[in-house]
C-alpha positions in Angstrom: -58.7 42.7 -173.9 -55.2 43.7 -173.8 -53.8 46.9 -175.2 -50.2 46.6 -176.6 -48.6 50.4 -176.5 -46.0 52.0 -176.6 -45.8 56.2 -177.7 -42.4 55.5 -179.8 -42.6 54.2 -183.5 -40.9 51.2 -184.2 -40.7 49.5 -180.7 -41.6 46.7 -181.2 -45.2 47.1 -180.6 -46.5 44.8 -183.4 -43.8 42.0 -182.7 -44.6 41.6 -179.2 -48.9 41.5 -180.1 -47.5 38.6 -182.3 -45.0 37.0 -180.4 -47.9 36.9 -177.2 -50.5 35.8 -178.9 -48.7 32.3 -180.3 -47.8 32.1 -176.7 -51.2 32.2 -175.2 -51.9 29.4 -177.8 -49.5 26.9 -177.0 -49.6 27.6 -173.1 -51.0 25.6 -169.9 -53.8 25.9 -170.4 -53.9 26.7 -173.9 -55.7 29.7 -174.8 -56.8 30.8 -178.6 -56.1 34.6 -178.9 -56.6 36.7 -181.3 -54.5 39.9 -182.1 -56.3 42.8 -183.5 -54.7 45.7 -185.7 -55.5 49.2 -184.1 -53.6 51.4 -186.5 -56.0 53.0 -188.7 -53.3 55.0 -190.5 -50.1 52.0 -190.4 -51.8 48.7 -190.4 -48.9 46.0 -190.1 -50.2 42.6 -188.4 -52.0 41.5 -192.1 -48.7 42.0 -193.7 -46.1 40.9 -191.0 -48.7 37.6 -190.9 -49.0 37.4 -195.3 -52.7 37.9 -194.6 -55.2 39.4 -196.9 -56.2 43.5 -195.7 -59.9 42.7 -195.9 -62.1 41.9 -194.0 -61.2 44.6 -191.3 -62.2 45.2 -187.6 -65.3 47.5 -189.4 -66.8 44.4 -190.7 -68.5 43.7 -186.9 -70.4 46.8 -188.0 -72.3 44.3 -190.1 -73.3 41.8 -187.6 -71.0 39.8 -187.5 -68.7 38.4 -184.8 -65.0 38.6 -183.8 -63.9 34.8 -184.4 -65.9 34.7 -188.3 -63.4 37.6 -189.4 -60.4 36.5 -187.9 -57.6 35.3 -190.9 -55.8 32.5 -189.7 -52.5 32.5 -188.1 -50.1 30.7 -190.8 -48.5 29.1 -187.8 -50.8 28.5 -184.9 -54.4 27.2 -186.3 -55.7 28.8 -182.5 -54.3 32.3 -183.0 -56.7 35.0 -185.6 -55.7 37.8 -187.6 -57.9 40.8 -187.4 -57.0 43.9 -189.7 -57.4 47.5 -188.6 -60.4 49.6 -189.8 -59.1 52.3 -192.7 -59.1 55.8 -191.7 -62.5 56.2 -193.6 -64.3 53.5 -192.1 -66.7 54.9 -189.2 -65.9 52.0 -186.6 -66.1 53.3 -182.7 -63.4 50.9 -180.6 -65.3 51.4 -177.8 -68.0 49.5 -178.9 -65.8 46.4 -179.8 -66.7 44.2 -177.0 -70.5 44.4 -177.5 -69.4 43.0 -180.9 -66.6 40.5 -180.1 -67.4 37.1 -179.2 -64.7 36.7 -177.0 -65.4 34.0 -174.6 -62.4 31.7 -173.9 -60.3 34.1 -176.1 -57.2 35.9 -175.3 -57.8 39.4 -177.4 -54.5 41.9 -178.3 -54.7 44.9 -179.4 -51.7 46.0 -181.7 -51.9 50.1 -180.8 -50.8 52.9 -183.0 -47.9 54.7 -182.1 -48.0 58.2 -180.3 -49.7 59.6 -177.2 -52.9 61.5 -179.3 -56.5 60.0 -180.2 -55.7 57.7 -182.6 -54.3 55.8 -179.3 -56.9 57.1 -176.5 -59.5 55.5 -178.8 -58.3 51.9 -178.8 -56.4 51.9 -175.2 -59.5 53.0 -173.3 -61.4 50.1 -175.0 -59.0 47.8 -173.1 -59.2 46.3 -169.2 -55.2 47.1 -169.3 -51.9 47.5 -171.1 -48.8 46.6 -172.2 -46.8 48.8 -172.3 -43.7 48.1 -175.3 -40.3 50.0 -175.0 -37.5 49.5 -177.3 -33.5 49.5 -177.0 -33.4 52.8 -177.1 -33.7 56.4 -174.2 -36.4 57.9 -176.7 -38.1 54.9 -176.5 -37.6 54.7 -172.8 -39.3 58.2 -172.7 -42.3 57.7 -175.2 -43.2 54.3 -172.9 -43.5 56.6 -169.8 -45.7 58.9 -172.2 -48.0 56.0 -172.7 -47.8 55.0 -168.6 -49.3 58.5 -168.3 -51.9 58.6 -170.5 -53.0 55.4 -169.2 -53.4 56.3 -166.0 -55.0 59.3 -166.7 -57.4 57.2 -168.5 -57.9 55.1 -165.5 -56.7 51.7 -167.4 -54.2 49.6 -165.4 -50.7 48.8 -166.7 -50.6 45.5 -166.7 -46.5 45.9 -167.0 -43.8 46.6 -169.4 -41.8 44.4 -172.3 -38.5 45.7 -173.1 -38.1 44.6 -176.8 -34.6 44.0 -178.2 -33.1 44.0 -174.9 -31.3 40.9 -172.2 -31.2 43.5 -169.4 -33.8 45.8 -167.3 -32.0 49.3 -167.9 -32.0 51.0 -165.2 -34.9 53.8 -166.0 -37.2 50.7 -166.5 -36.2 49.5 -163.2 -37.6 52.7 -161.6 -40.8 52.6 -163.0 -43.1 52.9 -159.9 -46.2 50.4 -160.2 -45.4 48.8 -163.5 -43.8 45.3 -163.2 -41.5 44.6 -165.7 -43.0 41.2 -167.5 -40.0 40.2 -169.4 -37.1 41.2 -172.1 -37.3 40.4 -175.5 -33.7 39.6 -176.8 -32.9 41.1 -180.4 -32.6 38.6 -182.6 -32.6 37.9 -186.8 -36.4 36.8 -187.6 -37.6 36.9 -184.1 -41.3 35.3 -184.4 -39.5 32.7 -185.8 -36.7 32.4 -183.1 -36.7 29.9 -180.1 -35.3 32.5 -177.5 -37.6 34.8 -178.4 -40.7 32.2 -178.0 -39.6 31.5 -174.6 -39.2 35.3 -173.4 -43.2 35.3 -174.3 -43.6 31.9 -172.6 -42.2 33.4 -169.5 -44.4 37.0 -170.0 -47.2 35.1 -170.6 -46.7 33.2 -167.3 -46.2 36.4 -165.3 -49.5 37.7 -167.0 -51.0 34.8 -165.4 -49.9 35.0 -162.4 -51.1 38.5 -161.4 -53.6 39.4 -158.6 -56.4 41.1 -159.2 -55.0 43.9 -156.6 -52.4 43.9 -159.4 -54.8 44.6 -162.2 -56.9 47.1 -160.3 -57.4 50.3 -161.9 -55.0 53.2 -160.8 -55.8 55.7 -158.4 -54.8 59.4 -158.8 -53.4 61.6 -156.8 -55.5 64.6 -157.9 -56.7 66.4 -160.9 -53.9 69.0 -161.4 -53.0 68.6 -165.6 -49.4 69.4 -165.9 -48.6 72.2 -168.9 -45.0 71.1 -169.3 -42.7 74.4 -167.9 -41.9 72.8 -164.4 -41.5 75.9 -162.8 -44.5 77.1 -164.2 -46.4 73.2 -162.8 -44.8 74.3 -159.6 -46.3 77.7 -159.5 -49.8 76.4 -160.1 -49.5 73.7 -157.3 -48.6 70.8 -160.0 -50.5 72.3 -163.1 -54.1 73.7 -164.5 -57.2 71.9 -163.2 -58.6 69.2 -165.4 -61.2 71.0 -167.5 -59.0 74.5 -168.2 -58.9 76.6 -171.1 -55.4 78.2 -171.6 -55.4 81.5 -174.0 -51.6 81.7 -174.2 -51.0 85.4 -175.6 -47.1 85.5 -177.6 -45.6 87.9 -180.0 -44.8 85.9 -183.3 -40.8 85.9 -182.1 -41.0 84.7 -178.7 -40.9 80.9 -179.4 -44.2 80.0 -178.2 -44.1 76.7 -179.9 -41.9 75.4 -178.0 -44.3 75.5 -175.1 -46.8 73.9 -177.0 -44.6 71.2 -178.6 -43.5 70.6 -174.6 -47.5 70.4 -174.4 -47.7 67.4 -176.6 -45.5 65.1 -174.5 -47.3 65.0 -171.5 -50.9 63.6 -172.5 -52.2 62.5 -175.4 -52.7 65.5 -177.9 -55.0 66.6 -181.4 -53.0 69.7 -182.7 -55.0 71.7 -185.0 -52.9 74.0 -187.2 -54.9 76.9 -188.7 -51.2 78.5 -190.7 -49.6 75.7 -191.2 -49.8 72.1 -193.0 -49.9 68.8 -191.4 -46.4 67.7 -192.3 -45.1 71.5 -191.6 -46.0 71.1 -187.8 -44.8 67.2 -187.6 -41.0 68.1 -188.6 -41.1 70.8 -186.5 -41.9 69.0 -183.4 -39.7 66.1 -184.7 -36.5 68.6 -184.8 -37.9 70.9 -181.9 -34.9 71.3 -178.7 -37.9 70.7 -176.5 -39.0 67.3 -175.2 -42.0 66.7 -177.6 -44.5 63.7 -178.3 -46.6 62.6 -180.9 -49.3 64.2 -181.6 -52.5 64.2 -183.9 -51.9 67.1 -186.5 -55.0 68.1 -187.9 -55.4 71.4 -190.4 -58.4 73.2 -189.8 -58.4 76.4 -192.6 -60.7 78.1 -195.2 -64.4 79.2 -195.1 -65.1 75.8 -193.3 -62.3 76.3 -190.5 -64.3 77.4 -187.4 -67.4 74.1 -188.0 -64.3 71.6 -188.6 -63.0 72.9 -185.5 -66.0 72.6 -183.4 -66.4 68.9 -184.7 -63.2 67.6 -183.5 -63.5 69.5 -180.1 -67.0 67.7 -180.0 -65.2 64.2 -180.1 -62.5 65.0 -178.1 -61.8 61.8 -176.1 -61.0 62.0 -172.3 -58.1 62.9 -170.3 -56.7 64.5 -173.8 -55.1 68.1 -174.6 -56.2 70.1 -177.5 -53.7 72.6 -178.9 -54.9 75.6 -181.3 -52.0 77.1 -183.2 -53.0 79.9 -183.7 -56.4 80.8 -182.8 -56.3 84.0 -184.7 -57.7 82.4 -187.8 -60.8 81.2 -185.8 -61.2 84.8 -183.8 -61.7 86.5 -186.9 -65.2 84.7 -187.9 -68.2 85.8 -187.3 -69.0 86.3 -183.2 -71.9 84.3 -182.2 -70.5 81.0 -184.1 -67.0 81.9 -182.4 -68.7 82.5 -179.4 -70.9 79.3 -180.1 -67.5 77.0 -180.5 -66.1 78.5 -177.1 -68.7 77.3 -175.3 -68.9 74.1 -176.8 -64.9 73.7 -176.1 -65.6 74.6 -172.7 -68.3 72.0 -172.2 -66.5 68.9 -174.4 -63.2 69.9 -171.9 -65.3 69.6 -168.4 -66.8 66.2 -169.5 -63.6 64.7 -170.6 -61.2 66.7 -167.8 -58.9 67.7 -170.9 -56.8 70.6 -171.4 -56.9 73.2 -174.2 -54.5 76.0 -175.1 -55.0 78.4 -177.4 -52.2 79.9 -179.1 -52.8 83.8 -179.5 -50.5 85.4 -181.9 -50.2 88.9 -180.6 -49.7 90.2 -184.1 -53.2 91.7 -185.1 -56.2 92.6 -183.3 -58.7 89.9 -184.0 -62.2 91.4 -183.8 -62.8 88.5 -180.7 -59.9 88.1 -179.0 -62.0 89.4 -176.1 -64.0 86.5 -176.4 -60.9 84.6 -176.2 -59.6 86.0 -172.8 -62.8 86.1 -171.5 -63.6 82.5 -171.7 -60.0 81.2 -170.7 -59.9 80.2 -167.4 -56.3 80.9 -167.6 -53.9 83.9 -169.6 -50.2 83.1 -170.4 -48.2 86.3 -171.7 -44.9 85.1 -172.8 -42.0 87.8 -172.5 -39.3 88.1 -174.1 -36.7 89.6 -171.7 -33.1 90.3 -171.1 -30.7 92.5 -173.4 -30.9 91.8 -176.9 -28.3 89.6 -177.2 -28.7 86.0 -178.7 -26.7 84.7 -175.4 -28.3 87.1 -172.7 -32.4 86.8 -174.1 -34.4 84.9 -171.8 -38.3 84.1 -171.3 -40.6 84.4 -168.3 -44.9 83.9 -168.5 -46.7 86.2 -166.9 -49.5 84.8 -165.2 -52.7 87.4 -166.0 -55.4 85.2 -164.9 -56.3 82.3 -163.2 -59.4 81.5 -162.4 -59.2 79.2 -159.6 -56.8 81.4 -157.7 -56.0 84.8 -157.7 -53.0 84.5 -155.7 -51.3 82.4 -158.9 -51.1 85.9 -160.9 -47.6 86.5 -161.2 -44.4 85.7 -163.6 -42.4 83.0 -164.0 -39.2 83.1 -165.5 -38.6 79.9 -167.6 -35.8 78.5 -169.4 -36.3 77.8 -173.1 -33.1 75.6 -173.6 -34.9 73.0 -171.4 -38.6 73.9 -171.1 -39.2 71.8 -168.0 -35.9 72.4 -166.4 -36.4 74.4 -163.0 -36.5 78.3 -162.4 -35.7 81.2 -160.5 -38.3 82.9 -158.0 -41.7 84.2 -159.3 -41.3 87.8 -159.1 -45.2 90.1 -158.5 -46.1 91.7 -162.1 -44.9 95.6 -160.4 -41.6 93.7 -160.4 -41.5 91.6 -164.0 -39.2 92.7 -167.3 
């Protein structure tokens, strides 16, 4: 099985599933395919095919296989239609190819957008990727997103289509270790245009070709998880140990968001917002100065907050981030379940190597903040320095703890109009603002 990603919406993602699919089909030798609709929340294959929205992927749930739900391709009898599960439906894409009768069959998978779970879930299912990037730098960005949290998943990138484009820009070209397989030129109606069928001719014929040294699951260079303030990365020797608990203490002013917006863009992300609404938190990383991705938003509030918290931590999938903003809300229940949720966080994080960060608002004095600091393996204080004036204010972390190394304690001055733009030295806490 093949993943088709890309972190950007609108790239093109679903067009190229399409357009490689009918290509398998009528190539030497012909191979039937069959593209499957990932996107729980967006589902678009049924309707850019004019196929019905039942039966979905959760059907195999019922015994039966692959091939019997696949809806015709109106054009190519050897290509199937497979519609995405709906957000209800309790359908585990890791278990797909115990279902999947797949024998002889070219499989796609048409993956949401964004770098959170919603993606992990389907893109660790696969044997590799595509990776999709469209005409645009943004989109240039969120494909290097999805490079990343494919490696750090350990599936191999297979290479890169540049949709809507007749030229490798030169970005693409830099990419170390992804091939580029092939542009897509932009053209009116392109599942129905000739050039456009030949551009997927030719990828498909580069798929093909490749090795299996080609194919072979990356290998890392360490298990260092970057936190997205590159002076900050560089003062932790490239970032916090897979596994880490961040308790990131701010005052309400200092612009603490940013940091964690910057967060989201590096791995694939669930964001739970305790103050705030889902749609509150997406335009503000959409509009945020910062270099942000996509996250999953989830609200976690009210007498059930703490147990919806602990059930999303408990099916946090690997190599992901979890963000708390704040943590506050959760600090102020009762101890032992707080406590009990802590040390479930902690475990969920060392089997998956993720990263977590809670946000502490330093605005009240929540009855287990303690608990909080204790547990982190890792305290951020963001300050606030420099005069008072809007042009002369300036931020620096001080490092308070860290585990892994004592020597890290210090602060590091970072710079808020570009979060991961290079600082000045680290000064020793005796010397900081």
């Amino acid at each position: 099985m093949i993943a088709i990603a890309g972190s950007k919406g609108g790239c093109g993602k679903s067009t190229v599933t399409l357009g490689l699919s009918t290509a398998f089909a009528r190539g030497e030798p012909l191979t039937p395919a069959i593209a499957i609709d990932a996107d729980r929340q967006l589902p678009n294959l049924h309707v850019m095919t004019d196929r019905d929205r039942e039966p979905t992927l959760a059907a195999l749930e019922r015994g039966v296989t692959l091939k019997e739900i696949a809806q015709e391709h109106p054009c190519e009898s050897t290509v199937g239609i497979v519609s995405a599960p709906k957000p209800s439906d309790a359908f585990e894409f890791d278990s797909l190819a115990d279902h999947a009768d797949l024998e002889g069959t070219q499989v796609l998978l048409d993956c949401p957008a964004g770098a959170g779970p919603d993606l992990v879930e389907p893109l660790r299912s696969a044997d590799g990727v595509i990776v999709v990037a469209g005409d645009s730098e943004r989109s240039l960005e969120a494909a290097e997103t999805t490079i990343d949290v494919a490696r750090r998943l350990g599936v191999p990138v297979y290479g890169a289509v540049l949709n809507r484009r007749s030229a490798v820009p030169d970005r693409a070209a830099e990419w170390r270790g992804v091939p580029i397989l092939g542009c897509v030129p932009d053209r009116p109606s392109p599942l129905a245009n000739d050039e456009v069928a030949a551009a997927f001719d030719d990828i498909v014929e580069r798929l093909r070709a490749q090795s299996p040294r080609e194919r072979a699951p990356p290998t890392t260079g360490g298990d260092r998880i970057p936190v997205g303030a590159d002076a900050l990365d560089r003062h932790l020797e490239g970032g916090l140990p897979a596994g880490s608990v961040v308790a990131l203490v701010a005052d309400p002013a200092s612009q603490a968001e940013r940091l964690l917006y910057r967060a989201t863009e590096l791995r694939g992300t669930l964001y739970l917002s305790t103050a705030q609404s889902r749609e509150t938190v997406r335009r503000a990383i959409e509009t945020t100065a910062a270099d942000a991705g996509e996250p999953t938003i989830r609200r976690v509030a009210g007498d059930d907050a703490l147990e919806e918290a602990t059930a999303l931590v408990e099916n946090l999938p690997d190599a992901a981030t979890l963000i708390v903003d704040p943590v506050n809300e959760l600090e102020r229940r009762e101890r032992s379940a707080y406590v009990s949720f802590l040390d479930t966080l902690s475990e969920r994080l060392a089997e998956t190597g993720g990263l977590a960060i809670l946000h502490c608002l330093d605005l009240d004095d929540p009855a287990n903040r303690a608990a909080t600091l204790r547990a982190a393996d890792a305290v951020f204080e963001l300050e606030t320095v420099g005069s008072g004036l809007e042009s002369d204010v300036g931020h620096a972390v001080s490092v308070t703890k860290y585990r892994p190394d004592a020597d890290a304690i210090g602060t590091v001055p970072i710079d808020f109009g570009a979060v991961n733009a290079g600082a000045g030295p680290i000064e020793s806490p005796s010397n900081a603002d």
